[in-house]
N, C-alpha and C positions, 0 to 999 in steps of 0.2 A: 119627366123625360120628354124629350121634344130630337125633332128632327132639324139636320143641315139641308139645304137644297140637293147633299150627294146623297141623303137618305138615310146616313149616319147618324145613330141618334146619341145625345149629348145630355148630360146631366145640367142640369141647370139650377143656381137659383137665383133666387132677387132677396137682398138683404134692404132691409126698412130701415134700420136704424145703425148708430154707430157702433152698439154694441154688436149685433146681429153682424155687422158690415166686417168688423175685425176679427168674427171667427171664420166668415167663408171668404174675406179677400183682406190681405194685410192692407194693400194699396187704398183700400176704399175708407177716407174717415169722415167724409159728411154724411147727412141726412137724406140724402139723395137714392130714390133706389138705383142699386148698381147690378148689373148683370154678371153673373160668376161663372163661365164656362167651366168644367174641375177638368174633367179627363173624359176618354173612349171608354163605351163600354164594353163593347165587345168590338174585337179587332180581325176576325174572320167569319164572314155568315155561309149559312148554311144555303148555296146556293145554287141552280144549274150549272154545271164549268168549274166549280170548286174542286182542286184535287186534291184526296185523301189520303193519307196512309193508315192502311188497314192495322188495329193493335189486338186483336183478338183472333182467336179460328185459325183456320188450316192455310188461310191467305196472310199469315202474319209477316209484315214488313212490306208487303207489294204494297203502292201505288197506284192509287184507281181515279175516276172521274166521278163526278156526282151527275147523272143522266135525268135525272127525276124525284124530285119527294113525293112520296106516296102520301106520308101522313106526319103527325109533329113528333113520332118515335123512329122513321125507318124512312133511310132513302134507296134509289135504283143507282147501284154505280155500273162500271165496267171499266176494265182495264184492259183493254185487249194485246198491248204490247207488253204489259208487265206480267202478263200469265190469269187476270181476274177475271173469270168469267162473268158475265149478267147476272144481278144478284141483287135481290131485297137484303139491304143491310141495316142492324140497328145502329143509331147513331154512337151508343156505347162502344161501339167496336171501331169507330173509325176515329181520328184528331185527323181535324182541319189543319189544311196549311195553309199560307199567303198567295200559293200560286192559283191563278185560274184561267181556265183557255175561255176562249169565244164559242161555245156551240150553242145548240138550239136541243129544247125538251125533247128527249129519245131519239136523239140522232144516232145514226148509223152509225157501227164499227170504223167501218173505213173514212168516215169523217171524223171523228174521234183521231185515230190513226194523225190524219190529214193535221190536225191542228195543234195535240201534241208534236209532233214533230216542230212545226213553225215557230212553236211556243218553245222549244228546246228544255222543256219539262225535266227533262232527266240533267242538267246542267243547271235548271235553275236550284233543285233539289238538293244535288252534289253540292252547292255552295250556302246554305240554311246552316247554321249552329244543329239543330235538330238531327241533319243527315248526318253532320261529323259525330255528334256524341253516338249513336248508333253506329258507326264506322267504329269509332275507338273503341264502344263494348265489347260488338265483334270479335277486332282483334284481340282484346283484352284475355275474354275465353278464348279463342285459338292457340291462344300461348302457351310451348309446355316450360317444363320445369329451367331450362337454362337462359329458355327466353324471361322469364319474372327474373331469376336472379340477374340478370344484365341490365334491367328494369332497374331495380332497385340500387344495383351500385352506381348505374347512371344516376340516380332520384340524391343518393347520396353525395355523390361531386360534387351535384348541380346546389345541393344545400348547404354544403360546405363554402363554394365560391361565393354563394348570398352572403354568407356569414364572414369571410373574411373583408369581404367588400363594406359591409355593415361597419364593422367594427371600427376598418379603415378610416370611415368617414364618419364617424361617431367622434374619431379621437384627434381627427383635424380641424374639426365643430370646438372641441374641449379648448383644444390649443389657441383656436381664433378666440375664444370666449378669454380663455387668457392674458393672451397677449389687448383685448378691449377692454379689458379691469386694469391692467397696468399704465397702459394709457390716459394722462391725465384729462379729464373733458375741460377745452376750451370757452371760455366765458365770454 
């Protein structure tokens, strides 16, 4: 494992031969060592400025900041707009997200404050697949009994229009297939 100049660190390897070469890069068939980037290994670190969403405890679904690691099981977050009080958290209990503000080790509430807001954290959030599937769970449970059945008769139009659409153009495919057998090919 090795690092990019952004710190990001990259699997790597070097293939010897052409055997070696064609299982970790199809592209590579000489003898030549070739270098093989594959993929990221991890896509969010564990970092100052990192914001969380808390998935465990009495803070479940708030939105916090990472303020400080204490140690390689438990960081110091705070949320102070989304209701988190200062808190040693295990890392078990929180998923990283993509977003992260600009602060500094144990800054202040109202800096915090200060750069969430600039960051427009709660709109960057709002627009993540992560925030929608938790939105549609939500509603999901909120729903009572007339709301599921309206659900579902909608689920069933909607699969029924798939299906007559399908078929449509399944039996226009048939028809061209047809009429290109009857057709003699030109020599």
């Amino acid at each position: 494992v090795s690092t990019q100049s952004t710190g990001v660190p990259y699997r790597l390897h070097i293939s010897m031969s052409s055997k070696t070469a064609s299982k970790t890069d199809s592209t590579a068939k000489g003898k030549n060592p070739k270098l093989v980037v594959q993929q990221r290994i991890f896509q969010h670190w564990v970092e100052i400025g990192r914001v969380v969403l808390i998935s465990y405890g009495p803070d479940l679904g708030k939105l916090a900041v990472i303020i400080d690691v204490i140690d390689q099981n438990r960081a110091y977050i705070a949320g102070p707009l989304t209701g988190v009080k200062r808190q040693a958290i295990n890392f078990k209990r929180i998923t990283l997200t993509k977003i992260k503000i600009p602060i500094a080790k144990s800054v202040r509430s109202t800096k915090i404050i200060k750069e969430w807001k600039k960051a427009n954290v709660e709109e960057q959030w709002a627009k993540t697949n992560f925030a929608r599937r938790i939105a549609l769970r939500k509603a999901r449970a909120n729903m009572n009994d007339f709301d599921r059945f309206k659900a579902k008769e909608a689920k069933k139009q909607r699969n029924q229009a798939i299906q007559n659409e399908y078929t449509k153009l399944l039996k226009e495919a048939k028809q061209a297939q047809k009429q290109a057998d009857k057709t003699p090919a030109k020599k």
